[in-house]
LUMMAR-33074 format. One line per 3 residues: their letters; for each residue x, y, z of N, C-alpha, C. Coordinates in nm, 4 decimals. Layout:
N
a = X:Y:Z:X:Y:Z:X:Y:Z; ...
//
This chain:
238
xxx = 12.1575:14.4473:7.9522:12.0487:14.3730:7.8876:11.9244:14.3755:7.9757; 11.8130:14.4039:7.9047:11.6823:14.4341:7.9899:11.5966:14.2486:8.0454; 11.5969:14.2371:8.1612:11.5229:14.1089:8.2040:11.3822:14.1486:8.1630
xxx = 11.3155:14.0224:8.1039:11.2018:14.0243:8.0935:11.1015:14.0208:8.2058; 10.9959:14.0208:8.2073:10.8915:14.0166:8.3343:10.8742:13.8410:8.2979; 10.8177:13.8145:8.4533:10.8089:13.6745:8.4677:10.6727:13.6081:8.3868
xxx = 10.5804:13.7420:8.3581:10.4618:13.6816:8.2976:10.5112:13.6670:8.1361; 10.5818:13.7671:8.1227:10.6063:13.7563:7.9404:10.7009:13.6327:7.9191; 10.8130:13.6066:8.0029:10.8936:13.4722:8.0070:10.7526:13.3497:8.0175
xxx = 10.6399:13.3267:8.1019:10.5580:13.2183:8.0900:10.4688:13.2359:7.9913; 10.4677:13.3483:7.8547:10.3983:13.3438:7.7626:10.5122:13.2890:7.6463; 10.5994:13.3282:7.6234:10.7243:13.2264:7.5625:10.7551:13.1326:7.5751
xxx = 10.7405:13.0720:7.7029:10.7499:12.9326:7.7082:10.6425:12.8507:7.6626; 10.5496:12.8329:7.7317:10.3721:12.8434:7.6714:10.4020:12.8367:7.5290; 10.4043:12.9664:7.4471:10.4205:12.9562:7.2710:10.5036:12.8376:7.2397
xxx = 10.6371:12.8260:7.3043:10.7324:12.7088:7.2143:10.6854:12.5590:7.2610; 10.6179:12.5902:7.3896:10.5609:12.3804:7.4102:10.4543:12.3646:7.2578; 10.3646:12.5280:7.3086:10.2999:12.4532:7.1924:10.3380:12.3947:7.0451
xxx = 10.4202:12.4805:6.9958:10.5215:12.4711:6.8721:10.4862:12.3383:6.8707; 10.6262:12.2657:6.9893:10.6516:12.1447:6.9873:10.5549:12.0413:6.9699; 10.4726:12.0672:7.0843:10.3939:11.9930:7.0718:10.3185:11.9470:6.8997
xxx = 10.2548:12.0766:6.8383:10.2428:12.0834:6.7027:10.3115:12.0055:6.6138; 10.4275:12.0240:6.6103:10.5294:12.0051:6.5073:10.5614:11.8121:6.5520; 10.5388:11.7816:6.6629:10.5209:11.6496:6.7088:10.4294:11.5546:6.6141
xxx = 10.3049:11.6533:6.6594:10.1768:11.5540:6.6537:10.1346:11.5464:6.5016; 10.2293:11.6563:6.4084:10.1846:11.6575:6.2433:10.2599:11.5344:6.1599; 10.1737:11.5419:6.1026:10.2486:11.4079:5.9917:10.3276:11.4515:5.8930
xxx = 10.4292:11.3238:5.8955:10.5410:11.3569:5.7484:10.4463:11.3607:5.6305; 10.4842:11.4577:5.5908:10.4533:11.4685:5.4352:10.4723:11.3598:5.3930; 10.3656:11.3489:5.2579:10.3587:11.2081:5.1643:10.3065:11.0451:5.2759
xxx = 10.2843:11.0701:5.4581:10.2720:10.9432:5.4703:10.1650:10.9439:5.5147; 10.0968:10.8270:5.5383:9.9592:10.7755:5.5569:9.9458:10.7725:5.7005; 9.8343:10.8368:5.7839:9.8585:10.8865:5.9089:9.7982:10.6933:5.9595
xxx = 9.9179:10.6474:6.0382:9.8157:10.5274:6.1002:9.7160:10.5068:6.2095; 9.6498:10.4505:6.2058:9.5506:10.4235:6.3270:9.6272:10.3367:6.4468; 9.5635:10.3939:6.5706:9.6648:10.3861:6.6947:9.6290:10.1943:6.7039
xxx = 9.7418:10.1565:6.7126:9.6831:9.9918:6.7413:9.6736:9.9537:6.8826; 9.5847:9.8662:6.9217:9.5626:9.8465:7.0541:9.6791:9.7376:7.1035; 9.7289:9.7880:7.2007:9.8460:9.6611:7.2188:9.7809:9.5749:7.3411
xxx = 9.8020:9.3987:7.2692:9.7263:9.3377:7.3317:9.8159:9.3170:7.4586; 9.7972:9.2651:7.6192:9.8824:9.2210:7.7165:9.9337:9.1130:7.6829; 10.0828:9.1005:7.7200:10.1075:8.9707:7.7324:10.1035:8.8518:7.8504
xxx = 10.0590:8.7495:7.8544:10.0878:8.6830:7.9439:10.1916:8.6088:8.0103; 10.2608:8.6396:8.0923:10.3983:8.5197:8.1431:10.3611:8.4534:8.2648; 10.2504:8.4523:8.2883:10.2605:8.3176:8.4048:10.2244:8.2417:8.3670
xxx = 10.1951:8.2057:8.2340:10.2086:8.0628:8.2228:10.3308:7.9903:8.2631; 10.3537:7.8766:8.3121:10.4903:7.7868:8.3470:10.5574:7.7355:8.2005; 10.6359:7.7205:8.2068:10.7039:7.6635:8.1009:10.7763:7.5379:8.1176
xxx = 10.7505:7.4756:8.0480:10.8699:7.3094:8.0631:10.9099:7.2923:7.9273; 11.0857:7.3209:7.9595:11.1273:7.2718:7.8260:11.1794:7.1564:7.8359; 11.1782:7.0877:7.7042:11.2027:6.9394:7.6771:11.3463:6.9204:7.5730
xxx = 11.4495:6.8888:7.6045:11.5815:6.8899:7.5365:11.5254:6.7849:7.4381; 11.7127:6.7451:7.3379:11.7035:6.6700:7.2228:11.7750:6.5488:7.3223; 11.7763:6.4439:7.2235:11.8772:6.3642:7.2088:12.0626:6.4036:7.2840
xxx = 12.0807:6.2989:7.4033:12.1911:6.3409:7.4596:12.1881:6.4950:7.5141; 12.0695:6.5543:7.5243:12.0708:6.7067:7.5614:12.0338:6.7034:7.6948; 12.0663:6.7786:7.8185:12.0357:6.7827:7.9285:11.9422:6.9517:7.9363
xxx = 11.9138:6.9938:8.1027:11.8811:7.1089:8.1542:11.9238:7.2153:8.0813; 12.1032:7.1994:8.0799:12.1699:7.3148:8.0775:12.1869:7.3615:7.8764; 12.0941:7.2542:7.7693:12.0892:7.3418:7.6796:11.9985:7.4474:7.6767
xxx = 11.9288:7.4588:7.8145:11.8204:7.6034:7.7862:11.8763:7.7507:7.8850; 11.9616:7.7187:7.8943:12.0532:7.8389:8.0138:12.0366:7.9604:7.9011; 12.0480:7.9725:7.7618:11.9895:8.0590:7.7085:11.8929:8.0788:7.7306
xxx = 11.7828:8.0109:7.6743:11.6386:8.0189:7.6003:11.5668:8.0620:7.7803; 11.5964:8.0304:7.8870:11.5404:8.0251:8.0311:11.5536:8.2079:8.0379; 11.6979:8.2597:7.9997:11.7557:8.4122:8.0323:11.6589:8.5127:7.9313
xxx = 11.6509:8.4579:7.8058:11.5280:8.5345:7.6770:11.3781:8.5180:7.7895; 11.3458:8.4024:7.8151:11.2326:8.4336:7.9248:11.1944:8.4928:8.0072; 11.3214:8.4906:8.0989:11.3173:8.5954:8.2114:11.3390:8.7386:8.1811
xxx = 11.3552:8.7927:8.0597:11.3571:8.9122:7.9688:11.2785:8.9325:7.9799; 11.1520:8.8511:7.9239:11.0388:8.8548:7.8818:10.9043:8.8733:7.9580; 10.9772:8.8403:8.0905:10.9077:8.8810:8.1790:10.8378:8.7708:8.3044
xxx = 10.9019:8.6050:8.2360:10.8659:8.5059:8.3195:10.9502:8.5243:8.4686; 10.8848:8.4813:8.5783:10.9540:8.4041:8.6760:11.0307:8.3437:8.6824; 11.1342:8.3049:8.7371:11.2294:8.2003:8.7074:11.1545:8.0720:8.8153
xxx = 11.0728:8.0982:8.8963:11.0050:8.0167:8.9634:10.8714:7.9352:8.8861; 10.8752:7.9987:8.7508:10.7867:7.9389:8.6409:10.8439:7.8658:8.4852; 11.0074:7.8598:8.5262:11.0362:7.8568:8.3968:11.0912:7.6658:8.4656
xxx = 11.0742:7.5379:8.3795:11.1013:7.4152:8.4108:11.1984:7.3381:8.3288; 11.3269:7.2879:8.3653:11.3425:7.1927:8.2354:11.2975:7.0233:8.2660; 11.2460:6.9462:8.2113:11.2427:6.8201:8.2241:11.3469:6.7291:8.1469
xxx = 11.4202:6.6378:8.2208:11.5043:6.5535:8.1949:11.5072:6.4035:8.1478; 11.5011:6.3628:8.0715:11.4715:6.2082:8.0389:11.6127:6.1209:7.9810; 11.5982:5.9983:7.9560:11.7221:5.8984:7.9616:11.7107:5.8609:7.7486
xxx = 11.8104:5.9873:7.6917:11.8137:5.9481:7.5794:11.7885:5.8090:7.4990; 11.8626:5.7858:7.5831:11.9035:5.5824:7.5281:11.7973:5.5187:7.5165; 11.6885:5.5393:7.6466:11.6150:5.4793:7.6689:11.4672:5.4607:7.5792
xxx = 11.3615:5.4298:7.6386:11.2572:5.4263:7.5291:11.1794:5.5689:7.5632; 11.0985:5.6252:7.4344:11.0491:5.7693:7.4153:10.8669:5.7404:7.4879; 10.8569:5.6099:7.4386:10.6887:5.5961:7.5662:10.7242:5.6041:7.6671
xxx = 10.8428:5.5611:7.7488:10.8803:5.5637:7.9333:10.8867:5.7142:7.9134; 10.9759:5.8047:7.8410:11.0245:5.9706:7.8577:10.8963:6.0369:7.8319; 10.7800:6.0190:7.7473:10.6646:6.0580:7.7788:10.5682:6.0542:7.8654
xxx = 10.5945:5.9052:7.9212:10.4908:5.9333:8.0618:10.5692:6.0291:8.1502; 10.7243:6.0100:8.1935:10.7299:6.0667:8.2919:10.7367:6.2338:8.2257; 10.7114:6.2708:8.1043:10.6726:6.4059:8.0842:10.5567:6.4536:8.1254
xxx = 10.4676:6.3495:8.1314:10.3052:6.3498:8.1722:10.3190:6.3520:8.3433; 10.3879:6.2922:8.4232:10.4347:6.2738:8.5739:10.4684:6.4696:8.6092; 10.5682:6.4813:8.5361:10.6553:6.6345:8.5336:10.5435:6.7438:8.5224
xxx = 10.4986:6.7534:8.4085:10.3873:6.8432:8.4391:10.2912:6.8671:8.5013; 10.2729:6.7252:8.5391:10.1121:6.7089:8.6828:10.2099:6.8170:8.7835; 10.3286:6.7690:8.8066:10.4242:6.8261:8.9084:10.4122:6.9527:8.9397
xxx = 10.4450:7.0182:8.8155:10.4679:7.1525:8.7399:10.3350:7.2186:8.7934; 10.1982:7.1608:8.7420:10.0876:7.1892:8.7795:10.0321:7.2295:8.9497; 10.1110:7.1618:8.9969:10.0941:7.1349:9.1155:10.1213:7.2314:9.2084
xxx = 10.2846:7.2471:9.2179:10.3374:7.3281:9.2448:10.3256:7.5000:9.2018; 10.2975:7.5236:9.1014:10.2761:7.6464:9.0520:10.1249:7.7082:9.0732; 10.0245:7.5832:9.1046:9.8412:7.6089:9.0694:9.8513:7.6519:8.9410
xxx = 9.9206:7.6388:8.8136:9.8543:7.6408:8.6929:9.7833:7.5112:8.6592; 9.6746:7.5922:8.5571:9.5894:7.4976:8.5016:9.6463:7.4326:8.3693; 9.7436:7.4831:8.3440:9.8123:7.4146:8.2019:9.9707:7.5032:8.1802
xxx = 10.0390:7.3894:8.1224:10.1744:7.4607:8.1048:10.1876:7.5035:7.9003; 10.3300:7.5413:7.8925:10.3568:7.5220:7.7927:10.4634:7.4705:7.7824; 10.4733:7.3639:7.6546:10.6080:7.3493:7.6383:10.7121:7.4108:7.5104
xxx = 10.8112:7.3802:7.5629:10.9664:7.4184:7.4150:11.0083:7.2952:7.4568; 11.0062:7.2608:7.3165:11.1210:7.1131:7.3124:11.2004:7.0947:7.1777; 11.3355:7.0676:7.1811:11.3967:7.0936:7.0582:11.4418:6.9354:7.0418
xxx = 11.4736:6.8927:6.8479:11.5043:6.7782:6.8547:11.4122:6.6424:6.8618; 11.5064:6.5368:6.9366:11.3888:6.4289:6.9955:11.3003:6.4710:7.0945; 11.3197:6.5778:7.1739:11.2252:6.6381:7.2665:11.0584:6.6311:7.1990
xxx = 11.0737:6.6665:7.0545:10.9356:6.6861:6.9813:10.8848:6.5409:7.0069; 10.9512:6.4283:6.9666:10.9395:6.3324:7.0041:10.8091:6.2670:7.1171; 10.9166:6.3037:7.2466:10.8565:6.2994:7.3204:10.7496:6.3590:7.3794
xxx = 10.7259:6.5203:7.3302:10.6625:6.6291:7.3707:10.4908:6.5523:7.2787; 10.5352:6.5041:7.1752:10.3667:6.4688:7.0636:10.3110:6.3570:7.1113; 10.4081:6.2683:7.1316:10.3261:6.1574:7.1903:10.2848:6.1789:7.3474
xxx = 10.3291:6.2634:7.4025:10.2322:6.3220:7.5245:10.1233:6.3647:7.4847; 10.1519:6.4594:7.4115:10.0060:6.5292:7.3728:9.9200:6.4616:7.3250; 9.9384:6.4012:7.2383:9.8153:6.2901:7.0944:9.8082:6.1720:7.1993
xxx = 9.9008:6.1239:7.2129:9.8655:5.9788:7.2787:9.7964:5.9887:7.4276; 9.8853:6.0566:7.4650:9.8708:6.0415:7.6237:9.7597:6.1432:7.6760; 9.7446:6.2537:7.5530:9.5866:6.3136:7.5954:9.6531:6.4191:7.6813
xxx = 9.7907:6.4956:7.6936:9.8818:6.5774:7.7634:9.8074:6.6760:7.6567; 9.7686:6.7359:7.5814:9.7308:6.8186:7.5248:9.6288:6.9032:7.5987; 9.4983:6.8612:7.6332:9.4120:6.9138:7.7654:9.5096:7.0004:7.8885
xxx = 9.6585:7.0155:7.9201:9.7354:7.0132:8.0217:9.8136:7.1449:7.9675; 9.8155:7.1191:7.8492:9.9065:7.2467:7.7491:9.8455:7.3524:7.6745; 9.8980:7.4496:7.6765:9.8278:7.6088:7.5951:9.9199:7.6190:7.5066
xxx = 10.0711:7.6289:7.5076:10.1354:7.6358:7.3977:10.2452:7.5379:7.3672; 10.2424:7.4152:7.2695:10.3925:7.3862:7.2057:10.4842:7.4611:7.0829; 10.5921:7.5038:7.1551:10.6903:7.5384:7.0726:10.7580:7.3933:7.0218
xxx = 10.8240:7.4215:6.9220:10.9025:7.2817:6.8800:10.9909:7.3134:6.8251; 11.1437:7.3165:6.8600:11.2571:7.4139:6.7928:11.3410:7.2638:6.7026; 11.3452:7.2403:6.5516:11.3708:7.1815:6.4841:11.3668:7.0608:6.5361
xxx = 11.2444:6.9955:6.5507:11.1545:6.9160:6.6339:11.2289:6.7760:6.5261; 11.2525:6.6542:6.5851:11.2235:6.5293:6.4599:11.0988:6.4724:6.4578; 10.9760:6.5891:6.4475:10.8677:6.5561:6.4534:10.7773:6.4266:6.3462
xxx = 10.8766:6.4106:6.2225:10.8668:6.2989:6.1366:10.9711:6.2833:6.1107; 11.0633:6.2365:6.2213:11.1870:6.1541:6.1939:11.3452:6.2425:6.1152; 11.4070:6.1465:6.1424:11.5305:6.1840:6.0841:11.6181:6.0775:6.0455
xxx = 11.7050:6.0684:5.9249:11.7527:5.9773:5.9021:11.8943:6.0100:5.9381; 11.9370:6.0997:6.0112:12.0611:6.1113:6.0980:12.0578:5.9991:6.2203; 11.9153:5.9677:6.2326:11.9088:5.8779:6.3284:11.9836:5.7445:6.2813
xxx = 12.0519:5.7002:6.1884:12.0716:5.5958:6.1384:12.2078:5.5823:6.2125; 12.2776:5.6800:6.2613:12.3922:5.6580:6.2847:12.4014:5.5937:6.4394; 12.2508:5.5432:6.5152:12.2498:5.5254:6.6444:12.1418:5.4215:6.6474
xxx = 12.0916:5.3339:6.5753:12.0048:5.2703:6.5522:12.0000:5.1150:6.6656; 12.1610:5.1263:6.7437:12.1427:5.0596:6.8471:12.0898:5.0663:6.9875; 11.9881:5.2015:6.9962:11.9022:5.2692:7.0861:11.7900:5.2494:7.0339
xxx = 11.6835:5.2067:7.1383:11.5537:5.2277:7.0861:11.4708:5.3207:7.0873; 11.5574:5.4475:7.1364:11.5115:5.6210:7.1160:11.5238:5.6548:6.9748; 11.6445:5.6216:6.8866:11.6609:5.6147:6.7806:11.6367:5.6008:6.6556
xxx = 11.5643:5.4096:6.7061:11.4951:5.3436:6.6369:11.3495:5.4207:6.6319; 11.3215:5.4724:6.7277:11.1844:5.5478:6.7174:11.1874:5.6551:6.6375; 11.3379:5.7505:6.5973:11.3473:5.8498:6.5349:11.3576:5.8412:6.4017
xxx = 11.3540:5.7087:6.3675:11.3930:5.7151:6.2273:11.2920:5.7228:6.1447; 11.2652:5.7988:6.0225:11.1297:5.7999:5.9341:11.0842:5.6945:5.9196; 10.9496:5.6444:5.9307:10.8848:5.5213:5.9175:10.8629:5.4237:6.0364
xxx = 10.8900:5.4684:6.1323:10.9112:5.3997:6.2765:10.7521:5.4002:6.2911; 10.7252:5.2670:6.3678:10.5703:5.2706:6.4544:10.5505:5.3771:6.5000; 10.6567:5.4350:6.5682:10.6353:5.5319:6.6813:10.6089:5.6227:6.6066
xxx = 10.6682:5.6722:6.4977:10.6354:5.8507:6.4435:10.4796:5.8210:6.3615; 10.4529:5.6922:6.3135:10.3092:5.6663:6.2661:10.2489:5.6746:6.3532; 10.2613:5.6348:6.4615:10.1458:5.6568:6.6180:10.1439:5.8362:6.6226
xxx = 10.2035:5.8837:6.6176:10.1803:6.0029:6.6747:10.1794:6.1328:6.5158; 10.1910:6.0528:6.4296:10.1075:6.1877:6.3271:10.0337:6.1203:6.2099; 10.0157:6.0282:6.2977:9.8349:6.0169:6.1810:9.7629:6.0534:6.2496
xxx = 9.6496:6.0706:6.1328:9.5148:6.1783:6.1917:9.5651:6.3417:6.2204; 9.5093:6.3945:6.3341:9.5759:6.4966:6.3525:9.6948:6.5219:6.4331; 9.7548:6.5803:6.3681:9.9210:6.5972:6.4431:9.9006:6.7156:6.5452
xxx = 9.7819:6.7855:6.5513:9.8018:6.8934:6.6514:9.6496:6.9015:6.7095; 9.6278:6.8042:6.7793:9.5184:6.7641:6.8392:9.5000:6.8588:6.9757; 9.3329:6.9089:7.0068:9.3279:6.9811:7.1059:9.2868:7.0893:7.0824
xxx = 9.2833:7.2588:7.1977:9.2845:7.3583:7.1672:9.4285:7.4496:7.2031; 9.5488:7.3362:7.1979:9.6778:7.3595:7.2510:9.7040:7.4203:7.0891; 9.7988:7.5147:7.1100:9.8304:7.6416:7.0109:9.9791:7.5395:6.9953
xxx = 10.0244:7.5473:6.8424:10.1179:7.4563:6.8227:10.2026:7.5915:6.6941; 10.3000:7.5530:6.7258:10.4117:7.6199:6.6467:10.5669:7.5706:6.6362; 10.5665:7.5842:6.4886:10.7352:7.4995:6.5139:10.8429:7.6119:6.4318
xxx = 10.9543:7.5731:6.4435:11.0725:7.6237:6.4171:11.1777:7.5590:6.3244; 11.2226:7.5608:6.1588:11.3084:7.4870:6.1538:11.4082:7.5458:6.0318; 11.5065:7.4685:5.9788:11.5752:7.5773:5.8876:11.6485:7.4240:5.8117
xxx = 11.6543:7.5039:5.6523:11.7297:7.4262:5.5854:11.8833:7.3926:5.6341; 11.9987:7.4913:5.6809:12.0699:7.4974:5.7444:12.0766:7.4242:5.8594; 11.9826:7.2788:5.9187:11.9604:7.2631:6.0308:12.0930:7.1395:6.0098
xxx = 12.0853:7.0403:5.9268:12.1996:6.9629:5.9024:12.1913:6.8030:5.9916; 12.0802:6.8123:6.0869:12.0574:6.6885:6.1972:11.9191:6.6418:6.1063; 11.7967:6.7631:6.1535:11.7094:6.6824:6.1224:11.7265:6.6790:5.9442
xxx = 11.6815:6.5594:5.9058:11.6932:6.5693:5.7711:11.5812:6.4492:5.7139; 11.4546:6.4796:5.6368:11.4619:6.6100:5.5499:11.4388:6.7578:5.6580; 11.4700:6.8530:5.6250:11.4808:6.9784:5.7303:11.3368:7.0013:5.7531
xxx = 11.2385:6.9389:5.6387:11.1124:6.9606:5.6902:11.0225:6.8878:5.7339; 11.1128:6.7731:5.8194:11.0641:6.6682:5.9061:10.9771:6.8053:6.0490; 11.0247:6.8952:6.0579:10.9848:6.9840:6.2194:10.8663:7.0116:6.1389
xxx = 10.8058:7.0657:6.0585:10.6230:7.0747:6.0683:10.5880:7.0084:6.0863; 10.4805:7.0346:6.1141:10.3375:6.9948:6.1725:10.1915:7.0497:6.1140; 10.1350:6.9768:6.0599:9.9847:7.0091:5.9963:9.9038:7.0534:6.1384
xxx = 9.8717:7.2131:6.0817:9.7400:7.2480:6.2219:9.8622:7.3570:6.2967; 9.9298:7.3241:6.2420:10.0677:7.4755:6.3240:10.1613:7.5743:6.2558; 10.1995:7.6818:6.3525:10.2485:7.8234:6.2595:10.3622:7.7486:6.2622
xxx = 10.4372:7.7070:6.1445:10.4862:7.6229:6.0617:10.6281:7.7716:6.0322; 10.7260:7.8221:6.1258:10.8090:7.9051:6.1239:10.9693:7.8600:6.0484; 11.0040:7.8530:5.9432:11.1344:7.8748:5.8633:11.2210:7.9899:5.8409
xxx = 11.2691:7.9254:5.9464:11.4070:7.9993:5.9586:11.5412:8.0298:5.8926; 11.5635:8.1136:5.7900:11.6404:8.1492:5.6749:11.7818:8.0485:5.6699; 11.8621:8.0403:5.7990:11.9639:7.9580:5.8168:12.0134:7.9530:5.9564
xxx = 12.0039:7.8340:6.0148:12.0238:7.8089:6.1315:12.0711:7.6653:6.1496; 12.1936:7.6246:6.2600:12.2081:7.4890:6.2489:12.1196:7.4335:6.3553; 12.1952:7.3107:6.3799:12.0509:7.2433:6.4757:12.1092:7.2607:6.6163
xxx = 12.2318:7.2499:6.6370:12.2290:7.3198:6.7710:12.2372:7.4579:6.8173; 12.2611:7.5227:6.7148:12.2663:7.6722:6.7023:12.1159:7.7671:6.7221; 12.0220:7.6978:6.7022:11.8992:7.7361:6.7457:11.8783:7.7414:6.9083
xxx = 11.9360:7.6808:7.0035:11.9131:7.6801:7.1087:12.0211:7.7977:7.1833; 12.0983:7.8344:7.1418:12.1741:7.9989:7.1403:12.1148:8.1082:7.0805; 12.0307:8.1020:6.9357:11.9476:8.2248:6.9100:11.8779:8.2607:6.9602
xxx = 11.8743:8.3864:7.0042:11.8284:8.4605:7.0496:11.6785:8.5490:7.0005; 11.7031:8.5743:6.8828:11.6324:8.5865:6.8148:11.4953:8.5403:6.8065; 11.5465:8.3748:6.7402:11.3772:8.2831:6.7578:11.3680:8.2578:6.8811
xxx = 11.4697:8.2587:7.0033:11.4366:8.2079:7.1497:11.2861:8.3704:7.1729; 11.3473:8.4655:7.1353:11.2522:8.5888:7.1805:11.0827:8.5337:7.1107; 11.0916:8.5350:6.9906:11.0080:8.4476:6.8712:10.9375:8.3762:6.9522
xxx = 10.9749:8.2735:7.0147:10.8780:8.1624:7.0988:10.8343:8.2005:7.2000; 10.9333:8.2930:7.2982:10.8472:8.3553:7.4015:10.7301:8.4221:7.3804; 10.7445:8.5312:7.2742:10.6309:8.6171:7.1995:10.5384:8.5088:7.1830
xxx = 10.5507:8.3733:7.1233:10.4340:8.3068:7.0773:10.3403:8.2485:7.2045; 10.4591:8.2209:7.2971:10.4094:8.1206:7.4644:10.2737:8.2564:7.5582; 10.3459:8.3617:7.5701:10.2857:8.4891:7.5683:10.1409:8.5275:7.5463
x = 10.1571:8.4656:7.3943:10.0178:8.5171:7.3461:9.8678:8.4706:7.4151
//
């Protein structure tokens, strides 16, 4: 068999990149050629403080913390804050307001974001609206928030965390009349008919926020998806 010369082998090769290249860069028949989209950066240094439910500690975000650090956060930026279920939701809001000065502090951010699932919303709104914690925050997530109550709360009504959760409470009138998403803090919630706690399921909106329904999800089962956990990072991000 005759070897080719080395120049005619680098004119064959040469011909088939180009091919490729060609046959790459042409469009499928029948489709609409798209325009290149600019992909915006994301941001992850913002800090994060998530805020549990009712009876929920640190360790329901051992997921939602691992989707972050995917995502590209620090684990030296990611926070959970802890408060005394039982107790009253104005004491668990200041010291949410205490936590983030903290947060602030330690990190030199100028504002955090939070995720709070549950009574966490609770506590997370009346920081913001009341306590003026909104100036402090860029993004709330709210993962099936009892942002207007729940009447599951009835089954605990000998807590005055409870008593605050239930539809019609002072407390949920203090914190969503007027505007419920006060500020230039970016607000977004999460919730699903399937949720089975908060009830009505569309107690988690919020007027003034990307208002996200989730096809079927229970209420503690949201804090294992993965899915909307990615969902909120994408939104904290933006």
């Amino acid at each position: 068999m005759r070897r080719r010369s080395p120049r005619r082998l680098l004119g064959v090769l040469a011909a088939a990149a180009l091919g490729v290249t060609l046959f790459a860069s042409a469009p499928v028949a029948g489709a609409a050629a798209a325009p290149a989209a600019a992909v915006q950066p994301l941001s992850t240094s913002t800090p994060v403080v998530f805020v549990h439910g009712y009876t929920g500690s640190a360790s329901n975000w051992t997921t939602a913390m691992s989707v972050f650090r995917l995502g590209g956060w620090s684990s030296a930026n990611l926070f959970a804050y802890e408060y005394d279920s039982y107790g009253n939701n104005v004491t668990n809001a200041q010291g949410l307001a205490a936590y983030v000065e903290n947060v602030k502090a330690r990190t030199g951010a100028s504002k955090v974001a939070i995720v709070n699932h549950s009574m966490g919303g609770l506590v997370s709104q009346y920081y913001l609206k009341v306590l003026g914690g909104h100036t402090s925050v860029s993004h709330l997530a709210s993962i099936a928030g009892a942002n207007h109550g729940t009447t599951y709360a009835a089954a605990c009504l000998i807590y005055t965390t409870c008593q605050q959760m239930y539809p019609g409470s002072s407390f949920i009138a203090q914190i969503t009349s007027g505007d419920e998403t006060p500020g230039s803090t970016r607000y977004a919630t999460w919730y699903s008919a399937c949720d089975g706690v908060i009830l009505p399921y569309t107690s988690t909106r919020l007027d003034g926020a990307t208002n996200n329904n989730v096809l079927c999800q229970t209420h503690i089962g949201f804090l294992a998806d993965t899915s909307v956990l990615g969902q909120i990072a994408g939104f904290v991000a933006s």
